[in-house]
C-alpha positions as CSV (number, residue, x, y, z in Angstrom):
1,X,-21.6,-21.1,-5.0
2,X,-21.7,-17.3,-4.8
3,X,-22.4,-15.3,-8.0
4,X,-19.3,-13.3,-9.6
5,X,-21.1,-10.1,-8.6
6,X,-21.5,-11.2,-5.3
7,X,-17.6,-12.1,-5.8
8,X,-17.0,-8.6,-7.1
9,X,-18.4,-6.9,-4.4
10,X,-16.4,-9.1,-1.6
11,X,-13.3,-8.6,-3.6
12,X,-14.1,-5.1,-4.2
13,X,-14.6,-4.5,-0.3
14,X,-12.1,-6.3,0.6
15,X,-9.4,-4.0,-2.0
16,X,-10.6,-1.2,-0.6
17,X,-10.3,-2.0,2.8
18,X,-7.0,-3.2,3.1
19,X,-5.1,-1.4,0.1
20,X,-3.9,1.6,2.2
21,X,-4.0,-0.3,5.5
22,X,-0.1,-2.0,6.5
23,X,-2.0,-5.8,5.8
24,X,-1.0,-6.3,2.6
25,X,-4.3,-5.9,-0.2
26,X,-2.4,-9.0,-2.0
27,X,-1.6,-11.1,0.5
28,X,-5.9,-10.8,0.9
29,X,-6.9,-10.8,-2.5
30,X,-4.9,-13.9,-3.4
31,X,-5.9,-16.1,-0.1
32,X,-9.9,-14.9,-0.8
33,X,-9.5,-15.4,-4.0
34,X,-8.2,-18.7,-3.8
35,X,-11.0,-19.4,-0.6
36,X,-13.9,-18.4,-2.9
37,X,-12.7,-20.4,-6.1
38,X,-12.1,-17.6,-8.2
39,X,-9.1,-17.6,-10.1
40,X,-7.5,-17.8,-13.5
41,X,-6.6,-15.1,-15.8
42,X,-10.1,-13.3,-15.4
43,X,-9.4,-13.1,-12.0
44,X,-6.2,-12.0,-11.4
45,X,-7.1,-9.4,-14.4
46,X,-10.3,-8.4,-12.2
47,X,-7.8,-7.9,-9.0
48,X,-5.4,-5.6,-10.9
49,X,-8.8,-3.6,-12.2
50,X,-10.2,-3.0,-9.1
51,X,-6.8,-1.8,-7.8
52,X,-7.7,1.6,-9.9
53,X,-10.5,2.2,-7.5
54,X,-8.7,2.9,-4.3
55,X,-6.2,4.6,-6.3
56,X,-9.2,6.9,-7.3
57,X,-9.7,7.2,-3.7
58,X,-6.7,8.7,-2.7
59,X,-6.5,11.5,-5.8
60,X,-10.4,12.6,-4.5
61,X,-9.1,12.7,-1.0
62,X,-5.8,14.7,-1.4
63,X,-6.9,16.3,-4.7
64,X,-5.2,19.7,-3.8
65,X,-1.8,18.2,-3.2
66,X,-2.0,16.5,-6.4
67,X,-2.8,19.5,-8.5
68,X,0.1,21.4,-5.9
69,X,2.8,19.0,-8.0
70,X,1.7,20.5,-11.4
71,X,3.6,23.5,-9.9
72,X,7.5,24.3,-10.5
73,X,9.1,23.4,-7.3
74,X,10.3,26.2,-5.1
75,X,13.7,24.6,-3.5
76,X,14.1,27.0,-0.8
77,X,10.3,26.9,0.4
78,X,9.8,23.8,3.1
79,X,7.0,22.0,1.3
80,X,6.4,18.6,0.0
81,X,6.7,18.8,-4.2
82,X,6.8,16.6,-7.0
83,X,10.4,15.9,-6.3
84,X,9.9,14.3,-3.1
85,X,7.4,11.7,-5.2
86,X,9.7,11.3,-7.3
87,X,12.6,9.5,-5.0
88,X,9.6,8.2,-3.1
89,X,8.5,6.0,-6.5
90,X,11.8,5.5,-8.4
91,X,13.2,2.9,-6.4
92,X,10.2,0.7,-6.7
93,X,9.5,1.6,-10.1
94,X,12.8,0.6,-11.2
95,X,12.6,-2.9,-9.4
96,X,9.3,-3.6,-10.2
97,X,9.8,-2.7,-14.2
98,X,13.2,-5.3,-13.9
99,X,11.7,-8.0,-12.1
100,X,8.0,-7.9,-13.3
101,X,7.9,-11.3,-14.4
102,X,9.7,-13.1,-12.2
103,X,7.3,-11.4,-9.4
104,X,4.2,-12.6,-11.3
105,X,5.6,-16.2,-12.4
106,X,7.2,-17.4,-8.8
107,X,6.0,-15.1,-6.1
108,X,2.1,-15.1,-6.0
109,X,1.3,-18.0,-4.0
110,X,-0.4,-18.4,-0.5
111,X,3.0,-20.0,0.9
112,X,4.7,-17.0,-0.1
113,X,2.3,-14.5,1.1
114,X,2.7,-15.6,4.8
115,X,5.9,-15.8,4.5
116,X,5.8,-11.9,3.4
117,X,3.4,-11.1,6.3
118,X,5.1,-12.3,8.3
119,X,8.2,-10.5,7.5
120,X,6.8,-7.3,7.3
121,X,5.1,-7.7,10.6
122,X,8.5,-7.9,12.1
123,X,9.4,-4.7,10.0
124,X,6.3,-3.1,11.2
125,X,7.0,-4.1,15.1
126,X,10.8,-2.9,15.0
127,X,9.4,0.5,13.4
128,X,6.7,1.3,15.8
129,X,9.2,0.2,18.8
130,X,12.0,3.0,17.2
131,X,9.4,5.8,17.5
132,X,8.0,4.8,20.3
133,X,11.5,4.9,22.4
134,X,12.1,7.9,20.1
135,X,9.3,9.8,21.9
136,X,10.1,8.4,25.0
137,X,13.5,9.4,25.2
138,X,12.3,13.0,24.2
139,X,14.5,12.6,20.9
140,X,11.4,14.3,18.7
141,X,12.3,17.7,20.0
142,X,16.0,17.5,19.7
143,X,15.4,15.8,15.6
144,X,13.6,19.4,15.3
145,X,17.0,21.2,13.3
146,X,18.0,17.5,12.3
147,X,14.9,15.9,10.4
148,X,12.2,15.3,12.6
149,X,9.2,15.4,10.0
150,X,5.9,15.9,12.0
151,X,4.2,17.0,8.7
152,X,4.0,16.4,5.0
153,X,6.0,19.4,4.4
154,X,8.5,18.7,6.9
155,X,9.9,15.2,5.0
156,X,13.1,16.1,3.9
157,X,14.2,14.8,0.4
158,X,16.4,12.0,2.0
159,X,13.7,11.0,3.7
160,X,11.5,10.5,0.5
161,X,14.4,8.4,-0.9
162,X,14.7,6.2,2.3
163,X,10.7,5.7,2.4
164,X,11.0,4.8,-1.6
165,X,13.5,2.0,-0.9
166,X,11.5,0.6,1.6
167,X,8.9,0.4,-0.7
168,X,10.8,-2.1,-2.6
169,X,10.3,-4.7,0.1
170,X,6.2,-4.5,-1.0
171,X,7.2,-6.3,-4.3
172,X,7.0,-8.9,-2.4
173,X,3.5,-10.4,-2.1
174,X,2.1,-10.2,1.6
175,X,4.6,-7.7,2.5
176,X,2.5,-4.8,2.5
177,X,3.1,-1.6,0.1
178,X,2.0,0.4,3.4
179,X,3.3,-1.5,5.7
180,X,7.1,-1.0,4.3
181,X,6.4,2.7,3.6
182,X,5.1,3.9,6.8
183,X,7.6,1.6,8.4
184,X,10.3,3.3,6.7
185,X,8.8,6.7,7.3
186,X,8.8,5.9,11.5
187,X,12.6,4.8,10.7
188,X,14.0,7.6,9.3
189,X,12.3,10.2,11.5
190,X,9.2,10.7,10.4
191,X,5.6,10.6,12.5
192,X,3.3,8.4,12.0
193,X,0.6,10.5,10.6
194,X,3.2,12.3,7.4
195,X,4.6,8.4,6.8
196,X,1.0,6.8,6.4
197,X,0.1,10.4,4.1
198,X,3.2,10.1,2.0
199,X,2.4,6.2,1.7
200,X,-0.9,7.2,0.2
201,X,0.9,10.2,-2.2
202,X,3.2,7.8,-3.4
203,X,1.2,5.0,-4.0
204,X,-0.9,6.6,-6.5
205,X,1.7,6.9,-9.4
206,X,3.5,3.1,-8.3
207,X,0.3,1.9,-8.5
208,X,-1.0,3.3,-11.8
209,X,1.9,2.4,-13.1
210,X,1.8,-1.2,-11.9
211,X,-1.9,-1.9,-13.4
212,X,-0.9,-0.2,-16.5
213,X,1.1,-2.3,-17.3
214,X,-0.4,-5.4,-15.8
215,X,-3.8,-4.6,-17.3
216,X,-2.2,-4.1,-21.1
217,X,-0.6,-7.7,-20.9
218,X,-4.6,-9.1,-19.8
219,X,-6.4,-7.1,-22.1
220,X,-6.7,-10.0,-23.9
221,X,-8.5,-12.5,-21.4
222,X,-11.4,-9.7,-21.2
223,X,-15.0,-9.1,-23.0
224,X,-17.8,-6.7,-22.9
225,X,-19.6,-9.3,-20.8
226,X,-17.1,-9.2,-17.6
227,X,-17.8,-4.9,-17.6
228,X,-20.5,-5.4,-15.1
229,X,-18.5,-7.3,-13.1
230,X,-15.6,-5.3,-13.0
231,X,-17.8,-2.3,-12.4
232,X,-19.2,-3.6,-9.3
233,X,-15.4,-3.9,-7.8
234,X,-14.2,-0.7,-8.8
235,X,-16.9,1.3,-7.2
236,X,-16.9,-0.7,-4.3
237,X,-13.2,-0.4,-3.9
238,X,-13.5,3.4,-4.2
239,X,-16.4,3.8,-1.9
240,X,-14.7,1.4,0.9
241,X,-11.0,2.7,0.4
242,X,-12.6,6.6,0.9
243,X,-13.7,5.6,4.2
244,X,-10.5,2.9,5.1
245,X,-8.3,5.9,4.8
246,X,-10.0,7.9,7.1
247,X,-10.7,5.7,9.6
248,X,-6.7,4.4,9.6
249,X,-5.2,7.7,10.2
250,X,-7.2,7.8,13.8
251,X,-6.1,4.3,14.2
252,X,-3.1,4.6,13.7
253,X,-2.6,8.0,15.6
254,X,-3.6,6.1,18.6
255,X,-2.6,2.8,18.7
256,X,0.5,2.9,16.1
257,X,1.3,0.3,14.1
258,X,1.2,-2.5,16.7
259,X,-2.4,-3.7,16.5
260,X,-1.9,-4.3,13.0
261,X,1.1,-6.4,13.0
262,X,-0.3,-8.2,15.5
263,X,-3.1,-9.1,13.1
264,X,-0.6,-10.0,10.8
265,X,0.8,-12.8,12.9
266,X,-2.6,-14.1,14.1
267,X,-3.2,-14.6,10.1
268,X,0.0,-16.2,9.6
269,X,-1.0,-18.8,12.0
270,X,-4.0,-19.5,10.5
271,X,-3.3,-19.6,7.3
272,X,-0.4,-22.0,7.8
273,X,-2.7,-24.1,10.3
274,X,-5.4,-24.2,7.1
275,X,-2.9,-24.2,4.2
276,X,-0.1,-26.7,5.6
């Protein structure tokens, strides 16, 4: 039997490695957590916790166009603002605040999780294959005047909205926050490198927003003695998400989205071959 810190740490990797990555960070968490016998209330508190430390990641990493959205929005300047966060989180932050519980209470099982990898694997494939024919076809210098967003700052406010309802479909455990989000960015005309950034922007807010309010309802199942435990996942998570993000946007840049769905399926398999 490992120790919890041990457990922490794997956990903790693990977070950090595959919350920003299209692979779904639940679908993970829950099948490891299951694997090494740590569950319960503690645990699925710890798993929310450590969720703050990739979020820390990403705030360190893009820390100037964080403090840019303290600004006033110019509407005729072509930049990204706080308005196109906003319609990038609302859709999922009104679903998730309506169906909280019923996500919690029926959804976060390993025979649901492969069923939501495997769906958004499919997502993920029919994404990747739109932009690719896109830039086959020579269609991403004719989107120029009609929304082609290469950049951050080109994503148009529609665009923002579209990628935010997309994120909806990451309610669903094993469906993959990024996956849906960068999926929706290639679908609506975006490149790969501004849909997996904006994925990362608008993660930040959905996701403090999400543990907030998950981590108020478990304060109760927690004690001074767990701290070191729960310290050992956060900084691991930070550390390892720092250097996931990185390493993803070259990934991704030159393979697409592909290798990961692919990943996806291979898991499926596995996990259905193991579980059922």
């Amino acid at each position: 039997m490992l120790g919890e810190n041990m457990i922490a740490f794997i956990l903790g990797a693990l977070e950090g490695l595959t919350e920003f990555l299209p692979v779904s960070s639940t679908g993970h968490l829950i099948l490891v957590g299951h694997w090494l016998g740590f569950t319960g209330e503690k645990a699925a508190t710890f798993e929310i916790f450590i969720q703050l430390g990739a979020i820390l990641a990403i705030v360190v990493l893009y820390y100037k166009r964080f403090l840019s959205f303290l600004q006033v929005p110019n509407l005729k300047e072509k930049k990204l603002n706080v308005i196109h966060i906003v319609l990038g989180i609302l859709p999922a932050g009104v679903f998730g605040y309506v169906f909280h519980d019923f996500i919690k209470e029926k959804l976060f099982s390993p025979q649901t999780v492969i069923y939501g990898l495997l769906a958004g694997s499919l997502l993920m494939i029919a994404a990747e294959w739109t932009a690719r024919r896109r830039e086959k076809n020579g269609q991403v210098a004719q989107l120029g005047e009609r929304g082609y967003a290469s950049t951050l700052d080109d994503l148009s406010y529609r665009q923002a909205l579209w990628i935010g309802l997309f994120q909806t479909l990451a309610l669903y455990p094993g469906f993959s926050r990024s996956g849906a989000t960068i999926s929706g960015g290639l679908l609506t005309g975006a490149s790969r490198t501004a849909a997996a950034e904006f994925s990362f922007l608008v993660a930040v807010p959905v996701m403090i927003g999400a543990v907030g309010l998950d981590l108020i309802k478990s304060l109760a199942f927690l004690s001074s003695s767990d701290f070191p435990v729960f310290a050992i996942g956060f900084i691991t998570a930070f550390v390892v998400a720092m250097l996931a993000v990185l390493t993803f946007l070259n990934l991704l840049k030159r393979f697409g989205l592909v290798p990961f769905a692919i990943y996806r399926l291979l898991l499926v398999l596995v996990l259905w071959w193991v579980l059922f």
